[in-house]
N, C-alpha and C positions, 0 to 999 in steps of 0.2 A: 504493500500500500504506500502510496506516495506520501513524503511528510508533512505536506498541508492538510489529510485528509487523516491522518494521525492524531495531529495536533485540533482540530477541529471537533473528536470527538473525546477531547482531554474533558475532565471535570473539573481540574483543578482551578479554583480562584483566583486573580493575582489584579490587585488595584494599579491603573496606569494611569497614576498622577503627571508625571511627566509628560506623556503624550497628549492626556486630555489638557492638561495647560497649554502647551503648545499649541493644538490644535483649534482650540477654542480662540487664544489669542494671535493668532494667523489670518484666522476665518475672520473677527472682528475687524483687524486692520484690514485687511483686503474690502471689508464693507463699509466701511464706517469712516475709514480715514483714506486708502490709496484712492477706490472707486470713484467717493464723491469730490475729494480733491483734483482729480486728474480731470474731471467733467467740468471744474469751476474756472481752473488754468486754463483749460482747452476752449473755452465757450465762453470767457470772461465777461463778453458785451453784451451777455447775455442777461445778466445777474447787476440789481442793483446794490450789491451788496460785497466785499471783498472777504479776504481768508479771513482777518483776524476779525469780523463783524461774525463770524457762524464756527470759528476754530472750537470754541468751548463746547458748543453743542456737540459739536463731532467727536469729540472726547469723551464727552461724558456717554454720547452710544458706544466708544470705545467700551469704554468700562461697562457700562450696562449688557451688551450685550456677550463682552467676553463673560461676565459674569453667568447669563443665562444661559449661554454655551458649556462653560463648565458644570453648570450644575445639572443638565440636561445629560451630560455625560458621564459624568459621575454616579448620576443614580442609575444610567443604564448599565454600567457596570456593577453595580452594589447587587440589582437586580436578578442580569445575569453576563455571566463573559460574552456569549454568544450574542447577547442585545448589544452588548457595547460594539462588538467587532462589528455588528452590522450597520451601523450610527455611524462608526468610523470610516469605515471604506463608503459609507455612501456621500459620507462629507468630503471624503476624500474625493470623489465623482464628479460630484457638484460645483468642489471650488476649482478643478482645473476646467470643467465644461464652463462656469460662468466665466475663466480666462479666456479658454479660445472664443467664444462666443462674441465678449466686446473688445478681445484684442483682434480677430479677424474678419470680423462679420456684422460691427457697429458701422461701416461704410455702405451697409447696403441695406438701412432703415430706412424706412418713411420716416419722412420728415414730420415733428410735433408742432403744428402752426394751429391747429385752432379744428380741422377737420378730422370727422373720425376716418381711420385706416379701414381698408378692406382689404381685409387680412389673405382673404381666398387670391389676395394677387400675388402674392409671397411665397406660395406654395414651392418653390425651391428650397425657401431660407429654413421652411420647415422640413422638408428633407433632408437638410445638413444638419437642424439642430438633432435631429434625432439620430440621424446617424454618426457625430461627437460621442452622445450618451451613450449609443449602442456598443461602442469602440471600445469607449471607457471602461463601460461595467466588462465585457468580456475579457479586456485585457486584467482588470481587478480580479478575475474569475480566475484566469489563468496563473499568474502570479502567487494569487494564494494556494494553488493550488501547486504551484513547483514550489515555491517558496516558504510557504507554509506564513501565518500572519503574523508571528514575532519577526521577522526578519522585512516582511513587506512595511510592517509599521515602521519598523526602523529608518527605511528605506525613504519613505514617503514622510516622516517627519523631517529629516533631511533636505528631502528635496521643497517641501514646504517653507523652511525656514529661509531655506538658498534665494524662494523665488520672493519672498517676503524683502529681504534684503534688496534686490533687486527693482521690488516696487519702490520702495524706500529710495533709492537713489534715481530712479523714473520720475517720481512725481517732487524731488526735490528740485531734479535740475526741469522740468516745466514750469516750474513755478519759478527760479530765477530765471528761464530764458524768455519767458512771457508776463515777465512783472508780477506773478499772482499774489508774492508776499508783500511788497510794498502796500501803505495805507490806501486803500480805495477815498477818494472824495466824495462825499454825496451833491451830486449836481442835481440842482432845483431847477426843472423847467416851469416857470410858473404860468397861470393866467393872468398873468398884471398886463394892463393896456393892451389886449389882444382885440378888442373893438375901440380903439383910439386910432383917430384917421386926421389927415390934414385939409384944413379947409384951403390951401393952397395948391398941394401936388401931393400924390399917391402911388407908390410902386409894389401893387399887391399879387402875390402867388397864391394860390389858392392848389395847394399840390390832393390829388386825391392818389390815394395809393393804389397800384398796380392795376390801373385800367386801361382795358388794351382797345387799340384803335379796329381793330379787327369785330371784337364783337360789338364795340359802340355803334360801327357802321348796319351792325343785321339788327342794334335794338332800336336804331332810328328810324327802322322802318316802319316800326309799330306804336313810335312818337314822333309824328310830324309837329307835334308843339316845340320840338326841341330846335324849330329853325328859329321859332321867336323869342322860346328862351333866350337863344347864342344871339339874336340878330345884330349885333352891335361886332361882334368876333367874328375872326377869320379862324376856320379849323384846319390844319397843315395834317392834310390824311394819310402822309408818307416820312412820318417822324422816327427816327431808327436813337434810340436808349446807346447809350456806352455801356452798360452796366447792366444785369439782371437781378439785382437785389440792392433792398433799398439803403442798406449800410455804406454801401461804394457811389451808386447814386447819386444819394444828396449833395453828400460834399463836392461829388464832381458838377451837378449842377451848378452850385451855387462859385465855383471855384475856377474849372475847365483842369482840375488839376489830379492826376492821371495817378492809379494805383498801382505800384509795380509789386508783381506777387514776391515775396519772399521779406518784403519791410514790415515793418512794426504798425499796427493798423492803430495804434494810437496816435503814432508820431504822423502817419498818413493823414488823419483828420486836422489835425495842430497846422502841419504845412498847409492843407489843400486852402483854410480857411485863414490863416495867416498871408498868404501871399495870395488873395482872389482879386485881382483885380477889379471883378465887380463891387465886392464889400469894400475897396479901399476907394471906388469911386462915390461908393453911398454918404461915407464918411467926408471921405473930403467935401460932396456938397449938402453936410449938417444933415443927412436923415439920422430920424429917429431909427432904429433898426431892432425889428420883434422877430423871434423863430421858434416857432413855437412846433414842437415836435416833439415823437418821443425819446427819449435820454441814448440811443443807438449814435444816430449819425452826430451828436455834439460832442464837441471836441471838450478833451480833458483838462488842456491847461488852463488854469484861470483866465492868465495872462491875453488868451486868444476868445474864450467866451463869454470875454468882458465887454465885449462887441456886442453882445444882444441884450437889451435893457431889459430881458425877461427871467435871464439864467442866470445864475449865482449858486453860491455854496451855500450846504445848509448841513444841520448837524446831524450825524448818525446817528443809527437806531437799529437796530436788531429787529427780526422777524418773528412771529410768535413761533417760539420752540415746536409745537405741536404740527403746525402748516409748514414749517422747513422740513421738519423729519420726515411728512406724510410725501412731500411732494420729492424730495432729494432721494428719498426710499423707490418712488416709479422712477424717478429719472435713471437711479442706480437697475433698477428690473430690467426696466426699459432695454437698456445697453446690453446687461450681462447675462440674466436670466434666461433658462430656456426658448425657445422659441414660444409656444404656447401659454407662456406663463405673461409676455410681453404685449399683450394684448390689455390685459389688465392693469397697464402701467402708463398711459395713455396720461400726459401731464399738455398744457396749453402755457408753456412758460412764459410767454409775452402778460399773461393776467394771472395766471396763478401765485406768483409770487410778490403782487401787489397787495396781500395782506399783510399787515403789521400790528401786533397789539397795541391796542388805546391808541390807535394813529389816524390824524383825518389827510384823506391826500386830494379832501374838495378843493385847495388851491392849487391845484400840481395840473398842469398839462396832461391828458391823454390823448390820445389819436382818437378814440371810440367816437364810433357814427354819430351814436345816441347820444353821449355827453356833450361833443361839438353842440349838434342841435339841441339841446336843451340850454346850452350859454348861448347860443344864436339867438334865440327866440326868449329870453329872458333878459340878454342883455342892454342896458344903455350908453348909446356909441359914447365915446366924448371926442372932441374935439379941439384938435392941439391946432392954433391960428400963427404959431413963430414957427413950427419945424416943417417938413415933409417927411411922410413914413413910408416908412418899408418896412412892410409886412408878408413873413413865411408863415400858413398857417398849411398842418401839416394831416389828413384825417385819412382815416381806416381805408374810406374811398370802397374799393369793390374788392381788397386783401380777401386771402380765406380766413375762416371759414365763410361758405354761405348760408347768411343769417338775417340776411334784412331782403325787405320786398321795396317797392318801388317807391313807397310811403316811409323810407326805415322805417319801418316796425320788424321789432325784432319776430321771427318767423323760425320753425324747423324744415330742415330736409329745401332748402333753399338751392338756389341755383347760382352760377356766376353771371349770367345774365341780369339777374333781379337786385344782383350788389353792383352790377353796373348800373342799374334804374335807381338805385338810391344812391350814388352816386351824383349824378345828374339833378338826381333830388335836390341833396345839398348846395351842389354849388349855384342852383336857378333861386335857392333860400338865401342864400348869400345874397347872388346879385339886388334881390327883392329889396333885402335890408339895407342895404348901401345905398339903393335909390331914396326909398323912406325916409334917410338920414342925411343924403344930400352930400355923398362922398364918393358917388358913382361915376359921376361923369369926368371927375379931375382926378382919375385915377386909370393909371397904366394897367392890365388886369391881366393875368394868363392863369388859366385853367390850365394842369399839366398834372401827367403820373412821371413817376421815377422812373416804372419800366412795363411794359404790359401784361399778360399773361393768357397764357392759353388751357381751354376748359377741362381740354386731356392733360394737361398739364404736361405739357411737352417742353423742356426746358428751354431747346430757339426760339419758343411761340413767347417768350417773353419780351421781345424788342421791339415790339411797336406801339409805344405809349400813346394815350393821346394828348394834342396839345392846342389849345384855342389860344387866341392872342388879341388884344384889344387897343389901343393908345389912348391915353388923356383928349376927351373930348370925343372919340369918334361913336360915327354913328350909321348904322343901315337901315334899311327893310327888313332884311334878311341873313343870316348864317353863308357866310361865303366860303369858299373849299379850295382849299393850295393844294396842288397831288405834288410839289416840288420834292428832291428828294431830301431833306434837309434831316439836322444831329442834333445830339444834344451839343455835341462838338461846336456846334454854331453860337451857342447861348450865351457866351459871353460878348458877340457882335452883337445879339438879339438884343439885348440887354443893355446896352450902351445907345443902340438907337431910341428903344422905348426912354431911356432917361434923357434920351435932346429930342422930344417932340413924335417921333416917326409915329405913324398909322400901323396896324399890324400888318398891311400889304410890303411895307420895306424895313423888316428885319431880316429876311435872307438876302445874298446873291444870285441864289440857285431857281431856278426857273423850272415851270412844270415841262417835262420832255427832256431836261439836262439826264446825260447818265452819269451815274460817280458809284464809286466803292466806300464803304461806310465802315470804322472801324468798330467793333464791338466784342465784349466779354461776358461767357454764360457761365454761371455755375450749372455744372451736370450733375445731376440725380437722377432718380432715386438707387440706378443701376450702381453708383459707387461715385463719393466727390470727387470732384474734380474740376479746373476752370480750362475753358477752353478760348481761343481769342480766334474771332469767327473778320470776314470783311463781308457787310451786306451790298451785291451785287445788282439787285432789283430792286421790286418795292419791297419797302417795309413789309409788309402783311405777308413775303412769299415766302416761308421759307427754306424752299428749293433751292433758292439765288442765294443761299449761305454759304461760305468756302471756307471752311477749318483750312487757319493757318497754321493754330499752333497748338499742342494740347499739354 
């Protein structure tokens, strides 16, 4: 008889203090501390919060939970040997399957934005997870089984500690290579004079987020009221995005200043918004200047988002212990957990972690549809008669998830058409109020998305934003249509005209019938990230006429 199967039907007792300490305290750090530190590093802009704001809490699950781990093991040995052996090798299963799992296989998740997953698309990722575990236990089988499980433990406490070590030096040097230990600052985007307009001159953005020129055009069909909405605008139906996401986006919007992959995406925002020639034109001629967005595309340094009379520093504060653990606990499933178990860990990070205990964040900027329009429709303009403003006002716009109908009102099982109708919603409620208030007509006005999207969510269908355009004083019948081929690349021309007088018909050079190649960069998902730098060759809308240059 082989010595594993010797030893397996031993009677004999023996308490494995050492291994259950071990084990318990391995298993803890790999969940408690590697796990969700490497997610905080890794996803920093993600989180308003930094290491030493949530470091205590993560300790004290250290301890808690090494604690319940030991004594979980403990009485399954007291119990019996055979219960513990089986506890042990299954933890032993578990913790290298949750390794290979978010060290190989966290590239190729649905993304957590706000939409539930349909998991029946995945059906590969569930074949691999299951066949990890299958591997695992069998080789666990086998091992014990030449090995006999005094010498497997042995083996596997070893190799436990080895890779523990190794996290340990992983997640130390992420966190100096991407800043994660330094002090986080809490930047306040607030509502201060976000409806203060000038009764002289007006330079307002009205950004809706990811709406694409593509299906705005199939939902215009079914609202011909939107020629009288816009009639004062020109809509440019052949606008190509630099940027697929709205973190690279903004800045380059408001900048024209270019993100090279491999830099430091704080120091990226600092420069793009330090050196924008268009905010250092606003400045030189005294606007006021408001950006009101969510906390992503603002730049870190004081020094540089001392430019927006909205933003400032404010004091930290910690999250309620109980919603950090619940939600950093999916985040950690999410990543590492079996495949099936991953379903259940489904977190919407952009709002989940705007809870705080005893905290009100009613003066704090959001993006949300609904909260815009309820300051829209509550609000009283004021009226600044010495300056000229500039105002970015920054909303949900038709973003996923689909949750709003043509009226926002919040809805289920929504469409991304219906978040493009509320969408249009908004900003025709904008224009309404500005006329009411009498700060419509001496105001330069562009309706714009960062970047577009498409409904299969194809990650090219994301470059054709749309973008309306208006000058101080001008006025139509009707909605007029530029097919030119024009960029965001252009915006800092665009931008410079609408500030000395021009009408929205001469902000580009480019001409409907010109041909040109358009530079642009996609983030690729969901098959596994990656950026790719594409040149758009036809129109915006086709994306046929896209030529991967570089990946």
């Amino acid at each position: 008889m082989k010595e594993g199967a010797k030893e397996l039907n031993r009677s004999k007792k023996r308490i494995h203090l050492r291994e259950i300490a071990i084990l318990a305290l391995v298993s803890s750090f790999f969940l408690t501390l590697y796990a969700p530190l490497e997610i905080l590093f890794t996803n920093k802009e993600d989180f308003w919060f930094g290491f030493r704001t949530i470091i205590g809490f993560n300790l004290l699950g250290f301890v808690l939970l090494s604690l319940l781990l030991f004594g979980i093991l403990l009485l399954s040995n007291l119990i019996h040997e055979n219960v513990y052996r089986f506890l042990f090798l299954a933890g032993t299963v578990f913790y290298l399957g949750f390794y290979i799992e978010g060290t190989f296989f966290a590239g190729y998740l649905p993304m957590q934005d706000g939409r539930k997953v349909i998991w029946s698309d995945y059906a590969s990722h569930r074949f691999f997870s299951i066949a990890i575990y299958a591997v695992l236990i069998t080789a666990v089988i086998i091992l014990v089984w030449k090995l006999g499980f005094e010498k497997l433990q042995k083996a596997v406490i070893y190799l436990l500690v080895g890779m523990s070590a190794m996290f340990l030096i992983t997640v130390i040097t992420l966190g100096i290579k991407n800043k994660g230990f330094a002090d986080k600052t809490r930047i306040k985007v607030s509502k201060e004079n976000e409806f203060t307009f000038s009764t002289d001159k007006n330079f307002f953005i009205f950004l809706i987020d990811a709406t694409d020129g593509s299906t705005f055009e199939e939902v215009m069909t079914k609202h011909p009221e939107y020629e009288e909405w816009f009639s004062d605008f020109t809509y440019y139906s052949n606008m190509v995005s630099t940027y697929s996401h709205t973190s690279y986006a903004v800045p380059y919007i408001l900048s024209g200043y270019w993100f090279h992959w491999g830099d430091d995406y704080d120091e990226f925002k600092n420069a793009a918004y330090s050196s924008s020639p268009f905010l250092d034109r606003l400045k030189k001629d005294g606007y006021r200047i408001g950006l009101y967005c969510d906390l992503e595309p603002v730049p870190p340094d004081e020094n540089v988002f001392s430019t927006f009379e909205n933003i400032e520093t404010a004091p930290m504060y910690t999250p309620d212990p109980l919603v950090y653990a619940k939600v950093f606990a999916k985040l950690v499933g999410y990543r590492y957990a079996p495949f099936d178990v991953k379903r259940y860990c489904e977190v919407y990070v952009a709002e989940d972690f705007r809870i705080a205990k005893s905290f009100d964040w009613s003066d704090e900027y959001t993006t949300n549809n609904i909260d815009f329009l309820n300051d829209l429709n509550n609000a009283e303009f004021q009226l600044d008669e010495s300056k000229p403003c500039f105002k970015w006002i920054h909303v949900e716009g038709s973003h996923v998830p689909y949750r709003y109908d043509a009226n926002v009102n919040l809805i289920e099982n929504g469409t991304y058409s219906q978040n493009v109708e509320a969408s249009m919603t908004l900003a025709h409620d904008m224009i309404e109020k500005m006329k009411e208030n009498g700060v419509y007509d001496n105001t330069a006005f562009l309706i714009m998305a960062d970047h577009g999207f498409n409904p299969e969510d194809i990650p090219e269908g994301r470059m054709h934003p749309v973008f309306f355009a208006k000058g101080i004083g001008e006025t139509a019948d009707t909605m007029r249509r530029n097919d030119a081929p024009v960029s965001h690349e252009d915006l800092m021309v665009a931008f410079d005209r609408l500030l000395d007088g021009a009408d929205s018909s001469m902000l580009f050079d480019w001409k409907e019938g010109d041909e040109r190649e358009r530079e642009l960069y996609v983030f690729s998902y969901p098959v596994k990230w990656r950026v790719l730098k594409y040149k758009q060759k036809g129109h915006a809308s086709d994306m046929t006429t896209m030529e991967c240059l570089e990946d």
